[in-house]
N, C-alpha and C positions, 0 to 999 in steps of 0.2 A: 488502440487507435480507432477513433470512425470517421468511416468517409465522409459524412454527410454535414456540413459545415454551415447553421446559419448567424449568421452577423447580422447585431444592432448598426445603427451609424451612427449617431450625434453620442462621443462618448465613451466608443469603440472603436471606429474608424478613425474621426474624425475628432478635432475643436472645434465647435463651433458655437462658443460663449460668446464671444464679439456679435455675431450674428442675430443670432438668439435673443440674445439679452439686450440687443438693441430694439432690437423689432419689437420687442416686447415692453421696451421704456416708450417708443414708436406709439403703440395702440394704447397703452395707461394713459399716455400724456392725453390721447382724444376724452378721454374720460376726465380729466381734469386732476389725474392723479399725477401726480412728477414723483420719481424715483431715480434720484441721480449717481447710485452706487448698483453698479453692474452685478459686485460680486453677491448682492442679495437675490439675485432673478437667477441664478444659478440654478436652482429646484424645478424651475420650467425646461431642462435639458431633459430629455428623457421619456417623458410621460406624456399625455395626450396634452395637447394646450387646452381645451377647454377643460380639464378635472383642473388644472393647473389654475388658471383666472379665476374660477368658483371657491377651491381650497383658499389662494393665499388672499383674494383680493374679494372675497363675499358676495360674486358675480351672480347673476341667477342666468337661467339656461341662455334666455335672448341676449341678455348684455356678453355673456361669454363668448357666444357665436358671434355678434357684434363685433366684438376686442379681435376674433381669430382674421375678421374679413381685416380688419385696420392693420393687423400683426402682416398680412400675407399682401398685404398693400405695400410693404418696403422689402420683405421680404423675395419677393418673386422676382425682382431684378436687379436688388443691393443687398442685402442680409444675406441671400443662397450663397453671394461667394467670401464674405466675411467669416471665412474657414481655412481650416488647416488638418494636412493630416498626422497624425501622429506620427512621430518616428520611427520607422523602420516597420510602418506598413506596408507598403509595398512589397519590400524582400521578403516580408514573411509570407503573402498572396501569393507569390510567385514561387516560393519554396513550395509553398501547398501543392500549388496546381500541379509543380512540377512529381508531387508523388500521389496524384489521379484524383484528389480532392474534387468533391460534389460543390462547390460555395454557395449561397445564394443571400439575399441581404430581406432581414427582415425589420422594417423600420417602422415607428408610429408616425412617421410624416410622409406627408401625400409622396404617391409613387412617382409623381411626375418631377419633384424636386431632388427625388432623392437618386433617380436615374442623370441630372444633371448636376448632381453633384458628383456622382462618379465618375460621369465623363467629363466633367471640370477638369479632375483629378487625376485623370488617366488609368482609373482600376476599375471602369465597369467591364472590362476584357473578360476577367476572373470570375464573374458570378455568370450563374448558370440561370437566377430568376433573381429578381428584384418585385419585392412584394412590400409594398408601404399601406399606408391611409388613403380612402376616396377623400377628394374634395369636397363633396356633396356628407361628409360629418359621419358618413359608414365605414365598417373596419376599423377602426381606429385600437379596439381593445387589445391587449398584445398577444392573446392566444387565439384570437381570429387573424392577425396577421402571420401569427405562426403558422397557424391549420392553414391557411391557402400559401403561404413559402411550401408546405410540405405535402400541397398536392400538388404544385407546379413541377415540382423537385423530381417528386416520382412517378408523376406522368399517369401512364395506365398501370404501373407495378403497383404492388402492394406497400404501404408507407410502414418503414423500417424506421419506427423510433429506436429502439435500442442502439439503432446507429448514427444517432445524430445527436449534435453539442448546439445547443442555444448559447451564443457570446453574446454578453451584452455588459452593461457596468451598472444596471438600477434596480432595486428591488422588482419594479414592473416586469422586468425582463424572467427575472427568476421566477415569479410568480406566473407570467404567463407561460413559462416553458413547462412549470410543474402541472397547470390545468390541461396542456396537453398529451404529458406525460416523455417530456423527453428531458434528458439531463443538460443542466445549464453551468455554465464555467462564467462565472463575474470574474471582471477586471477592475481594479482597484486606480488605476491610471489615468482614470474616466471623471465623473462626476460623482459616482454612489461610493460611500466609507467600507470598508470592510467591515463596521458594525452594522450597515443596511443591509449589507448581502449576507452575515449572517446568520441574521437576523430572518431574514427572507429564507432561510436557509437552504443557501445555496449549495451547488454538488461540488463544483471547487471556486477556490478564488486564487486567482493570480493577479501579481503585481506590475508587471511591465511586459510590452510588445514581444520583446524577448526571451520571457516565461511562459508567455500565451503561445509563440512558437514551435519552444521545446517542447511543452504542454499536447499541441496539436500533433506533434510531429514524434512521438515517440511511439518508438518501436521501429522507426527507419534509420536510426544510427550505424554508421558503417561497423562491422565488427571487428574484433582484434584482428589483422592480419597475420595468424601465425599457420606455420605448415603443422602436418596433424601428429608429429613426431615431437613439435613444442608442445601443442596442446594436451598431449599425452603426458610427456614430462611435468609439464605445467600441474596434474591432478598427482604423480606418480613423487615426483621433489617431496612436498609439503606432508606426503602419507609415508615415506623411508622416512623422514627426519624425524619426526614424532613418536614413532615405532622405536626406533634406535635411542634417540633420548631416553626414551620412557623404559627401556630394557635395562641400558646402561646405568641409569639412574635407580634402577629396582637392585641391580646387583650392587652398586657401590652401596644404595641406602641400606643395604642389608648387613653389608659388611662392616659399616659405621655402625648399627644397632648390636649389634654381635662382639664387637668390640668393645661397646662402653658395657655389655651385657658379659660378658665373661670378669669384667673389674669390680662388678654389682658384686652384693649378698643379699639372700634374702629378695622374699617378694615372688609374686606369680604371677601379675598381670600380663608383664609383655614377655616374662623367658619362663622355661620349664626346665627343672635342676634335678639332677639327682640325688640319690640320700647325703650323698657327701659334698653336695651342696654344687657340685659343676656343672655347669651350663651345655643343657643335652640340645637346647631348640629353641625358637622364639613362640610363641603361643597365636591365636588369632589376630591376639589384639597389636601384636607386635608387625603382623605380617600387613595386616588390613594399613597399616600407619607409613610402613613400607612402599607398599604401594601408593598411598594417596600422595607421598612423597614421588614416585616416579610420573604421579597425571602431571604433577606440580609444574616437575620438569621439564614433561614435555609440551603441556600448553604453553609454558614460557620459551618455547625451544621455534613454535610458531605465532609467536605472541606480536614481530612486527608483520611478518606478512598478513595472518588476519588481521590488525589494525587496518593495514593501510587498502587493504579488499575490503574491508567492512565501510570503510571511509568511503571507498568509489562507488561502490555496491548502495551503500544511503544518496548520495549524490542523485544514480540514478534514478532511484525508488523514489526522490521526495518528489517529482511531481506528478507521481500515480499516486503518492498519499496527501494530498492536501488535505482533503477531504477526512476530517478525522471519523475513526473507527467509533460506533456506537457501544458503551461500555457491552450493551447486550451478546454482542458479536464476543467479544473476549469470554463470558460463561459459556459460550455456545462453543468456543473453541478447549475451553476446560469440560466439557464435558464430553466432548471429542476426544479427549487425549483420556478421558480417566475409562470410558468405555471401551474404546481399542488397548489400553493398557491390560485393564483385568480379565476383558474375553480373551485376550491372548494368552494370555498368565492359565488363564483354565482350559483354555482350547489345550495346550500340550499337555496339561494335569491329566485330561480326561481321556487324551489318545494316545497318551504314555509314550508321547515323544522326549520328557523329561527323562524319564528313566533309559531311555534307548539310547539318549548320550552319555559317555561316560566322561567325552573333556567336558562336558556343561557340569555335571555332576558334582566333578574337580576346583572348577571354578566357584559354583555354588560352595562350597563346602568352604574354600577359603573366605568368601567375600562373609558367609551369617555364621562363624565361630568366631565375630569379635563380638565386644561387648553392644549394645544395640546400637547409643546414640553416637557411637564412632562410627562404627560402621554406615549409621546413615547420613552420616556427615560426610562421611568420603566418598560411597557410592551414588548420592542421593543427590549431594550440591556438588564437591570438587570433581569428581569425573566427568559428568555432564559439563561441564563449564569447557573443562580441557578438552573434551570429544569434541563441542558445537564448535570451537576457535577452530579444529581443523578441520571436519565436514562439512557444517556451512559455512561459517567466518570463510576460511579457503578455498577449498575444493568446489562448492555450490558457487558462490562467489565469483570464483575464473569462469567455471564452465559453460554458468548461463548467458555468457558474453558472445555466444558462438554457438550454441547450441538453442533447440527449442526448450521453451520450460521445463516442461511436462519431464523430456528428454533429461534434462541437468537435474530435476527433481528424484529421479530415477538412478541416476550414474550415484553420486553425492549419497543413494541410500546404500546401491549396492556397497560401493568402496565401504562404507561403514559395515554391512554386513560381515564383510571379507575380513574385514578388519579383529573380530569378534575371535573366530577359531574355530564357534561351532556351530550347529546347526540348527539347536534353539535360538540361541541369540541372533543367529544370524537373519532367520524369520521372523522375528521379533523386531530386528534393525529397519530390516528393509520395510515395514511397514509404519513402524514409528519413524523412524529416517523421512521416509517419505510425506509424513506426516509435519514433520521440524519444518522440511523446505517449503513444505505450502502454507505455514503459519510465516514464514519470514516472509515470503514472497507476499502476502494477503495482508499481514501489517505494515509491512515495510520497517523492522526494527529488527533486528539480532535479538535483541535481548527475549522477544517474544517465541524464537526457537529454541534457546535456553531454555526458557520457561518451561517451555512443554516437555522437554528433555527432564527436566529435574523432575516435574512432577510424575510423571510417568516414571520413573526412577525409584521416586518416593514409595510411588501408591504401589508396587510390584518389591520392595525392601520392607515397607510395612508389613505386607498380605504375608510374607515369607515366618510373621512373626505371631499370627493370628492363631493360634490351638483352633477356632474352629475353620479353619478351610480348608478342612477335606470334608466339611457340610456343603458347604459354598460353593463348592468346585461340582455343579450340577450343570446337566445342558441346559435345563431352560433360564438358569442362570448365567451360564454362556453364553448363549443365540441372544439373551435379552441386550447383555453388556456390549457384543458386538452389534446388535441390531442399532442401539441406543448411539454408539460413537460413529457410526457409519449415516445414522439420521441426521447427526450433527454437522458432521461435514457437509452432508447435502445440503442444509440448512445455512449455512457458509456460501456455500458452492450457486444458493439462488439469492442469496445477498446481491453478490458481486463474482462474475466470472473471470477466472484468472486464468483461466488456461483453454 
């Protein structure tokens, strides 16, 4: 959310086509040009009027300035109020104000019209500066009316672009907001297509009053009202169901394998027999199958609560993501995850925290005696699937309803650490854990926490298969692979700040 609000008029605020577009058939007609279709003068909303009369009408500098005197000749006491404001302007200025909003209105048309169209209107109350065009043909370019909006704005402070939105609906607008270096949100309910702002490329586009609202106003939504005994529940429910699923489902799936396994003859992949042929055990491959049977379970066991969190959860997100993600951003986030994957992977190699656990040891030992490509079929894709539906499909999901990011980023790792049993993993969890939640939160997709989740999955089930990585497993190979995922994120982190 920024405080610092400046607003276009003609197109954002306001209709003013009738106006406009009359005054403008007004000053053609002194020229001897008749244009009796309004909705072709449309292009003259938004942009200086003189670029305007020279582009569409092949005016040179003095006939243009000529046309603006004739334009503001019906203008200045009949076209200023052949206007209207958009719907549910108002409520929205006033919600603003009402959560400490900076506003101030920055327009290409002279200051003096645009201050009486406000108070026509009844919203010049809300802006803080009102900063147009001279009449004397100065100011007019749209980052020179930006730059003085945003020295009136901030007075003798220092001017915080990072915290100010330029609204406006026309290319000009985004383009003058980008020369001066603050981010701009086009409305599409105005005059400019969402292929001109685009185009223009802009930082977001919204569609109606009521987008631009939510738009402004997020991060002030009331939050769930619950006591901290639901909210605890609320993380602790969806982590016992899963757990239990996935238990019960490992014992029955075992006892189904075991039974169609003692009717078998013959054969060693999934049972180990004795000479006389009776079924002593199931082998890796039997057990690893067992298990990906119990993830199955229990992601299905939290399969509608994450839906319907993941459903709410996008809702909020879409309009912190309009703005789509630059493909470059998604390598810069696989390269994040595969550098804090494998310095991790070696940081325990090399301070023989592996070997100091003996439930890791355990675990390892069941998960790489199956055959390869099951095993990475179950560890690699179906775990990670089942894991991410209940720590952030869920758990991340609820908690950051009520909680600060950063805070629910953290909780959401822990529970997964806890989750785990041991103390590798569990140092392993909490850091790629925390890694999931700030890929979902920074795309605004689930599946993008999957993502990272599998790969990271993949690249530490592969490395397990490599003959040479106890070459590999060196410090400065270490420090590099952590150095390199931890640059990554920062490199994210100066994109776009999220926390």
């Amino acid at each position: 959310m920024k405080k610092y609000l400046l607003f276009d008029l003609d197109g954002t605020l306001t209709d003013p086509k009738v106006g406009i577009c009359t005054c403008v058939q007004y000053a053609l007609s002194s020229f001897g040009i008749e244009e009796p279709d309004l909705d072709k003068l449309e292009p003259f909303i938004g942009p200086p009027l003189k670029d305007s009369f020279m582009k569409y009408y092949d005016m040179d500098e003095a006939r243009a300035e000529a046309a603006i005197e004739k334009y503001r000749e019906r203008f200045r006491d009949t076209g200023i109020f052949e206007n209207k404001l958009y719907d549910g302007i108002p409520q929205m200025l006033n919600a603003l104000n009402s959560q400490g909003m900076f506003m101030a209105v920055a327009s290409s048309k002279p200051t003096e019209f645009v201050r009486r169209i406000l108070d026509h209107f009844g919203i010049g109350k809300y802006f803080k500066v009102v900063v147009g065009s001279e009449m004397d043909g100065t100011r007019v370019r749209k980052e020179e009316v930006i730059q003085e909006a945003l020295k009136q704005l901030f007075g003798n402070w220092p001017v915080e672009k990072t915290k100010v939105y330029m609204i406006g609906d026309r290319s000009y607008d985004v383009e003058g907001a980008r020369k001066v270096g603050v981010e701009c949100v086009g409305v599409t309910y105005g005059y400019g297509s969402m292929e001109e702002l685009r185009e223009a490329k802009c930082d977001y586009i919204v569609r109606s009053v009521e987008e631009l609202q939510k738009f402004l106003l997020r991060g002030t939504e009331k939050k769930d009202q619950l006591t901290t005994s639901q909210r605890i529940w609320q993380m602790v429910l969806p982590f016992l169901i899963f757990f239990l699923a996935r238990n019960i489902a490992l014992n029955v799936g075992a006892m189904i394998l075991v039974s169609i396994g003692s009717r078998m003859s013959g054969g060693d992949f999934l049972f180990i027999r004795n000479a006389q042929g009776e079924l002593e055990s199931m082998t890796g491959n039997a057990a690893v199958l067992v298990s990906t049977f119990g993830y199955m379970v229990a992601g299905l066991s939290v399969w509608n609560m994450a839906k319907k969190t993941i459903a709410r959860t996008a809702e909020d997100m879409k309009l912190l993501h309009i703005k789509a993600e630059p493909v470059k951003n998604y390598c810069i986030l696989a390269g994040a995850t595969a550098g804090l994957a494998l310095g991790l992977n070696f940081l325990f190699l090399l301070t023989g925290t592996v070997e100091g656990s003996q439930a890791y040891q355990e675990v390892a030992q069941a998960q790489y005696a199956a055959w390869f490509p099951i095993g990475l079929v179950s560890f690699g894709i179906i775990t990670p699937i089942a894991e991410e539906l209940l720590f952030r499909g869920v758990i991340f999901g609820c908690i950051k309803r009520y909680m600060k990011l950063s805070a629910a980023m953290l909780v959401s790792s822990i529970f997964f650490a806890l989750y785990h049993g041991n103390s590798v993993q569990a140092l392993y969890a909490v850091v790629l854990g925390y890694l999931m939640a700030y890929a979902y939160e920074y795309f605004g997709d689930f599946r993008i926490a999957v993502a990272v989740h599998v790969l990271a999955n993949v690249l530490s089930y592969v490395l397990s298969y490599i003959p040479a990585v106890s070459v590999l497993a060196n410090w400065p190979v270490c420090i590099a692979a952590l150095a390199a995922g931890a640059g990554c994120v920062w490199m994210l982190h100066k994109e776009k700040k999220i926390l």
